[in-house]
C-alpha positions as CSV (number, residue, x, y, z in Angstrom):
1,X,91.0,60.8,98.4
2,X,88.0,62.3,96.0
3,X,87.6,66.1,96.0
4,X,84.2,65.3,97.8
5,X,85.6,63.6,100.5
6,X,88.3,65.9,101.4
7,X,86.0,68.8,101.9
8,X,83.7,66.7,103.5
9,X,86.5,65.8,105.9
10,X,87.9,69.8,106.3
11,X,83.8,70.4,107.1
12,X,84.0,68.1,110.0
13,X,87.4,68.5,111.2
14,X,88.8,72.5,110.9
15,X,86.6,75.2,112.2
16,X,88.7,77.8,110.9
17,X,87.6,76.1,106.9
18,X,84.3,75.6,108.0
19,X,83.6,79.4,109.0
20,X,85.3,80.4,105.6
21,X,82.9,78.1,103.8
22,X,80.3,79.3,105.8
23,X,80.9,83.0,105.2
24,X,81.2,82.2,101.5
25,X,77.5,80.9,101.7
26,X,75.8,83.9,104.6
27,X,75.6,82.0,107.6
28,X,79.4,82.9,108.9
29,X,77.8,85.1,112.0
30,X,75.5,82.8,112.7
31,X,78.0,80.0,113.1
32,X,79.9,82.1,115.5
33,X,76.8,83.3,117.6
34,X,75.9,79.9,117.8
35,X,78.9,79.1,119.0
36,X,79.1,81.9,121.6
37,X,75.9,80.8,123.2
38,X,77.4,77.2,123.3
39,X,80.5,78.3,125.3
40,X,78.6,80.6,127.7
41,X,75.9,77.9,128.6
42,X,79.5,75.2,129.3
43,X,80.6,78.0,131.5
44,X,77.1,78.8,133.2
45,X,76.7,74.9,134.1
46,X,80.5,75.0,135.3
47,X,79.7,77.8,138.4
């Protein structure tokens, strides 16, 4: 598997790699806020 490829693959596949990528680039908080607002709307439409 090419270097490419592989973190292509850990982009998609492991949140925890993604963040640390993220992070590395400035956009690690937003990520996570983004992802906070995603869980809360699931668990508004849930009640």
């Amino acid at each position: 598997m090419s270097l490419k490829k592989e973190f292509l693959d850990l982009l998609e596949k492991d949140r925890e790699f993604r963040y640390t990528v993220a992070g590395y680039l400035g956009i690690r908080e937003i990520l996570e806020r983004l992802d906070d607002i995603a869980e809360e709307q699931a668990r508004l439409s849930h009640e």
